[in-house]
ROMINU-837181 format. One line per 3 residues: number of its first residue (from 0); their letters; for each residue x, y, z of C-alpha. Coordinates in nm, 3 decimals. Layout:
<nodes>
NUM> A> X Y Z ~ ... .
</nodes>
This chain:
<nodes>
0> XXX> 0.000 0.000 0.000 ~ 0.297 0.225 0.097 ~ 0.432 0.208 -0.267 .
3> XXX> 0.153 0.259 -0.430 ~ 0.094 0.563 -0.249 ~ 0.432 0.662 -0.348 .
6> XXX> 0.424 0.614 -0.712 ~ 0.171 0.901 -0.773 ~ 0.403 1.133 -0.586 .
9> XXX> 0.714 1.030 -0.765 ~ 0.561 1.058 -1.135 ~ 0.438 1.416 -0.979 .
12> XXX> 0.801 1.475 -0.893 ~ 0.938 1.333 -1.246 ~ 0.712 1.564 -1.422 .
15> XXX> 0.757 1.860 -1.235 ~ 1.106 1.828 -1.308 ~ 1.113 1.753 -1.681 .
18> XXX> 0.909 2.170 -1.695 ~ 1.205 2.352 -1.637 ~ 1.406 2.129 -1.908 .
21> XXX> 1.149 2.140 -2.172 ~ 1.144 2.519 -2.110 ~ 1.544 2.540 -2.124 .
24> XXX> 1.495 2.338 -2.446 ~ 1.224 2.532 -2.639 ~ 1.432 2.884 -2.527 .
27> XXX> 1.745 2.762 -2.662 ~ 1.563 2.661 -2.982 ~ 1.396 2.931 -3.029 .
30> XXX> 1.752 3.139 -2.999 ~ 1.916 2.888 -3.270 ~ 1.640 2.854 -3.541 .
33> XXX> 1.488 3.223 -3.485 ~ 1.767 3.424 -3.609 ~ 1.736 3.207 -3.932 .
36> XXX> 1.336 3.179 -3.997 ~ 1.266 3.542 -3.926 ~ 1.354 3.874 -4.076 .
39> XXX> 1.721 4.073 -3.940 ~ 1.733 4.264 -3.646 ~ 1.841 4.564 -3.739 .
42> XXX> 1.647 4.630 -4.028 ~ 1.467 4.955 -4.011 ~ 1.122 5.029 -4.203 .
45> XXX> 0.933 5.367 -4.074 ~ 0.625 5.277 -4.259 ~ 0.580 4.956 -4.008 .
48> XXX> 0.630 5.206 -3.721 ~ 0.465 4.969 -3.376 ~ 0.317 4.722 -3.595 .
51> XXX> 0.105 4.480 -3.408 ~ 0.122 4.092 -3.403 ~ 0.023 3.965 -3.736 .
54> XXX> 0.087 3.566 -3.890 ~ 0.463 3.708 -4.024 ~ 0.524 3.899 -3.715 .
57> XXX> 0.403 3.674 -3.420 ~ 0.507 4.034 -3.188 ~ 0.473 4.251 -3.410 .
60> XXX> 0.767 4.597 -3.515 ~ 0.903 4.800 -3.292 ~ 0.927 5.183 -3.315 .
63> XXX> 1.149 5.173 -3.578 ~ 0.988 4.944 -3.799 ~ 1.226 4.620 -3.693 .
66> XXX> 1.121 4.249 -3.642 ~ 1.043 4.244 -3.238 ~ 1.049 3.866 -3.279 .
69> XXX> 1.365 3.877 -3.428 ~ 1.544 4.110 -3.226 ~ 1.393 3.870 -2.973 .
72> XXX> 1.558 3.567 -3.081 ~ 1.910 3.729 -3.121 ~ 1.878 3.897 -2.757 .
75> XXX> 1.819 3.514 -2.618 ~ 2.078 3.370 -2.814 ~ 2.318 3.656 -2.669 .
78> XXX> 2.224 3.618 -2.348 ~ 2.261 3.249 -2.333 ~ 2.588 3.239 -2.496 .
81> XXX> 2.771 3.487 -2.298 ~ 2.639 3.371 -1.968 ~ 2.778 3.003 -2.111 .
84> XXX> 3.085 3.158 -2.158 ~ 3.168 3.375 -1.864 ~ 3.014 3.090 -1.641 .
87> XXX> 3.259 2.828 -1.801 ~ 3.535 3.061 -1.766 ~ 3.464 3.148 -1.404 .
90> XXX> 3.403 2.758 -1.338 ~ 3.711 2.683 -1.491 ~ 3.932 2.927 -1.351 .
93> XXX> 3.788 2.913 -0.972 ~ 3.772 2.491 -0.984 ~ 4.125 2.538 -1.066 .
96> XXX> 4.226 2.749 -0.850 ~ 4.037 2.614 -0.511 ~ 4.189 2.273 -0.590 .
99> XXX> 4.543 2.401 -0.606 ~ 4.485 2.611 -0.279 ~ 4.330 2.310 -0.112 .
102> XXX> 4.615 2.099 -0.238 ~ 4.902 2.283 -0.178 ~ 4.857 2.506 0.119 .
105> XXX> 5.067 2.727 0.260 ~ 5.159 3.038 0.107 ~ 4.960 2.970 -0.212 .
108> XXX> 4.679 2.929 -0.008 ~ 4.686 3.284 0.173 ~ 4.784 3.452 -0.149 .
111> XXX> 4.451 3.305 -0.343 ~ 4.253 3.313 -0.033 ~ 4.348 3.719 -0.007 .
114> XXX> 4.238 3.791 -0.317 ~ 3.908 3.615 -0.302 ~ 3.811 3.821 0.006 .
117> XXX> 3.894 4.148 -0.202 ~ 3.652 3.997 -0.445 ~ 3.412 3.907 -0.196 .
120> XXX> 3.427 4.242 -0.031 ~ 3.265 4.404 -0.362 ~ 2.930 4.357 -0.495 .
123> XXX> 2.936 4.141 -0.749 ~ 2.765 4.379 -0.987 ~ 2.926 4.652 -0.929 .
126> XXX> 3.279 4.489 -1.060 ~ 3.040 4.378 -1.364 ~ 2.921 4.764 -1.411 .
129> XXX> 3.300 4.872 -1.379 ~ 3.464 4.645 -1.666 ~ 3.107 4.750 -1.879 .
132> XXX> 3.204 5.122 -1.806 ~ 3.525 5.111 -1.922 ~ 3.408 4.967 -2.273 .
135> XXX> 3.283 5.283 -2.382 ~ 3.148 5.122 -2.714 ~ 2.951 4.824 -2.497 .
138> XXX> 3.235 4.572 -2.578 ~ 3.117 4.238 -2.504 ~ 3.485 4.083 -2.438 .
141> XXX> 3.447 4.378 -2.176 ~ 3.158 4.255 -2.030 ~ 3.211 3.885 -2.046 .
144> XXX> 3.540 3.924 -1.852 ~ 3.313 4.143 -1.612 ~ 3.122 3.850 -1.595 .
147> XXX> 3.372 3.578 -1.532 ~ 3.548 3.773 -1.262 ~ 3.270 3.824 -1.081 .
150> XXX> 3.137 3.479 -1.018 ~ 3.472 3.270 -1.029 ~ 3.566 3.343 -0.645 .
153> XXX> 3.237 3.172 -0.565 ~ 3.373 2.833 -0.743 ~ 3.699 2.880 -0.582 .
156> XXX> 3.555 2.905 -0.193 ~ 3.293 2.658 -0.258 ~ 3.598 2.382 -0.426 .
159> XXX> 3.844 2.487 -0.133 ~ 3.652 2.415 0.128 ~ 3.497 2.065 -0.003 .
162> XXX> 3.830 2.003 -0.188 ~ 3.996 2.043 0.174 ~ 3.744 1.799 0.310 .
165> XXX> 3.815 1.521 0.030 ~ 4.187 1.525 -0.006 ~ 4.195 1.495 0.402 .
168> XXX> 3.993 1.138 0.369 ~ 4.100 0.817 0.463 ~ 4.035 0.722 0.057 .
171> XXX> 4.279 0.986 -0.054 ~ 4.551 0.870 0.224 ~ 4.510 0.531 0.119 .
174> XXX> 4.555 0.633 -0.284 ~ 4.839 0.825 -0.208 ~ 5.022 0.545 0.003 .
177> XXX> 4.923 0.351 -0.298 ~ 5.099 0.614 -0.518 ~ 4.848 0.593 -0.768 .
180> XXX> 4.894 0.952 -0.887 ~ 4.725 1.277 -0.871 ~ 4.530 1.227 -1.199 .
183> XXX> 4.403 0.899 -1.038 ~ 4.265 1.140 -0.708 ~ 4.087 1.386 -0.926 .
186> XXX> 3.936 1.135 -1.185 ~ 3.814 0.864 -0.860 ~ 3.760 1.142 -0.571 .
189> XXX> 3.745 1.507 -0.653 ~ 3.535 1.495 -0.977 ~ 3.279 1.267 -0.854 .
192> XXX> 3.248 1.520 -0.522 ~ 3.198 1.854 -0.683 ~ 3.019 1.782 -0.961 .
195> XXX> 2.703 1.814 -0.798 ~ 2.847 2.132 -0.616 ~ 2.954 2.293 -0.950 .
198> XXX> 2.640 2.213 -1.200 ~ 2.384 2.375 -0.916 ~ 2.677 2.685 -0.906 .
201> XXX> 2.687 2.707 -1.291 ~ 2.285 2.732 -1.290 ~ 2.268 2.967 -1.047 .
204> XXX> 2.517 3.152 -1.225 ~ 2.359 3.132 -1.539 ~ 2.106 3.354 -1.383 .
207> XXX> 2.292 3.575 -1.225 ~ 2.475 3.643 -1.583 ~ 2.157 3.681 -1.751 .
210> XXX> 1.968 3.907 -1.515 ~ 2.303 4.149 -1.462 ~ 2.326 4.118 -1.844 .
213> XXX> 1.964 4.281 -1.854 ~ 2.029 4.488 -1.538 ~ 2.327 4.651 -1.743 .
216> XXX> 2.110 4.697 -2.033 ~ 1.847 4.821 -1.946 ~ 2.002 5.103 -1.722 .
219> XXX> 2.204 5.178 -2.118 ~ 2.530 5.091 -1.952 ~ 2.613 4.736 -2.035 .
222> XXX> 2.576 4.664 -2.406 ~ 2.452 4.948 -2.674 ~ 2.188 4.986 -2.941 .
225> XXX> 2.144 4.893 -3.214 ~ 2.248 4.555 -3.064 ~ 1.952 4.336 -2.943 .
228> XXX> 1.974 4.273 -2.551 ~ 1.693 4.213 -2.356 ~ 1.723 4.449 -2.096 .
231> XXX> 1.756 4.691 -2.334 ~ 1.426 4.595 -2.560 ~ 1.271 4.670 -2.257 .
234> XXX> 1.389 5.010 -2.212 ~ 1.327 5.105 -2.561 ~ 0.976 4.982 -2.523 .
237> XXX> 0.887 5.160 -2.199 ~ 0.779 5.515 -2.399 ~ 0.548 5.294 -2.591 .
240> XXX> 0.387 5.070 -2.346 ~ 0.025 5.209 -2.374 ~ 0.033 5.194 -2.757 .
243> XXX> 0.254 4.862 -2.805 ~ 0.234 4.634 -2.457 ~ 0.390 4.340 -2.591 .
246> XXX> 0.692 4.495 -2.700 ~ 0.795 4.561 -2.320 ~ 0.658 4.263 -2.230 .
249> XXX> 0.799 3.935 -2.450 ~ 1.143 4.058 -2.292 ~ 1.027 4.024 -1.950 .
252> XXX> 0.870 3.700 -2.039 ~ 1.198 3.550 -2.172 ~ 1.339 3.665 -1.881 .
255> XXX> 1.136 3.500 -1.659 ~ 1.123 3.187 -1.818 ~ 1.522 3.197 -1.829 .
258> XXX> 1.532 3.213 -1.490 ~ 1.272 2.972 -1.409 ~ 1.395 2.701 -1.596 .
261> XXX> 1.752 2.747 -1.486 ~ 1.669 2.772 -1.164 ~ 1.435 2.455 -1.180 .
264> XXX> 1.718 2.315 -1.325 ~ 1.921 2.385 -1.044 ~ 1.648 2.236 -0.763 .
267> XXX> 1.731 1.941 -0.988 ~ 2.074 1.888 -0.896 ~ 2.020 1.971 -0.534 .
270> XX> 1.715 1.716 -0.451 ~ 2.024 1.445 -0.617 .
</nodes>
């Protein structure tokens, strides 16, 4: 009686946590095959000025006469492919760094662990809003290593501490007695250990990227027109929100369902 009870629950569960994925999935989709099927993004025609939804414009033109769809599509794509990249940078660079802290000690360890507190000490959006002020133009290299360098001291604290925790085990003492090599210790101990720890980080910081991506944007700091970011669509659509809603609004909505299914993604990880 006890598992039957149980099974209704547990399909409940399964389902509830194939939404975010099939949302993640239809997004990403939708930011490959969009900038294909639909017109470009930057072209301008006046005569189309806040054109509403039609069959070839599922949201309709913008105040300049361009694709909002399209725009739409190349402002998801952006966002998901710099966030990839500054979050696998950031991964990379803090995994590396809290293991070799962890490993090695001593002075290595202070030095690293010093600088992380400096990073820690600043909000983590203000060192984002810094490298995207100094890019005068909206550089994206500028704002990707903003990015990066804000998130990858979170890595290296969270992989210090549990690295610290795993090399200190009796299975680690026992390998190295064995001498079976250090490539033997991260492939059999540390890997298994913080992958967990680092796919619920990366999704987490997926957001993060995303929404101080669109933070930037739409306070005009961050990236510049005409490029299509979606913090930016939705300050170019404000002055128009009583004659064109949606254009404000399918922004907001990719938005939210970003950081839905990333963050649904990351529940994921953590109920494992």
């Amino acid at each position: 009686m006890s598992t039957l009870s149980l099974l209704p629950l547990e399909s409940r569960t399964r389902r509830r946590r194939w939404v975010p994925a099939t949302i993640l999935i239809l997004l990403v989709a939708f930011a490959l095959i969009g900038p294909w099927v639909f017109a470009s993004p930057f072209a301008q025609d006046l005569s189309r000025y806040l054109e509403p939804p039609s069959l070839t414009e599922p949201l309709g033109r913008d105040e300049y006469g361009r694709s909002v769809v399209s725009r739409l599509a190349h402002a998801t794509r952006l966002s998901l492919v710099l966030a990839s990249l500054s979050v696998a940078t950031a991964l990379l660079l803090g995994t590396t760094l809290g293991t070799m802290a962890a490993w090695r000690g001593g002075w290595l360890d202070s030095v690293l662990r010093g600088i992380s507190e400096s990073f820690v000490a600043m909000p983590a959006l203000l060192i984002v809003l810094l490298f995207a002020a100094l890019a005068a133009d909206g550089s994206l290299w500028a704002l990707y290593a903003g990015l990066a360098l804000a998130q990858w001291v979170e890595y290296f604290r969270v992989v210090r501490a549990r690295a610290a925790l795993i090399l200190g085990s009796p299975a680690v003492e026992a390998a190295e007695l064995l001498h079976l090599g250090r490539l033997h210790v991260v492939r059999r101990h540390l890997l298994p250990e913080l992958r967990p720890l680092l796919l619920t980080l990366a999704s987490l910081g997926m957001v993060t990227a995303i929404l101080a991506m669109s933070t930037l944007g739409f306070i005009k700091v961050g990236l510049q027109p005409p490029r299509a970011e979606l913090g930016l669509m939705i300050t170019e659509a404000f002055p128009h929100y009583d004659a064109a809603p949606w254009l404000a609004l399918a922004p907001v909505v990719v938005l939210f369902a970003l950081t839905v299914s990333l963050l649904g993604l990351r529940r994921k990880e953590d109920s494992r």
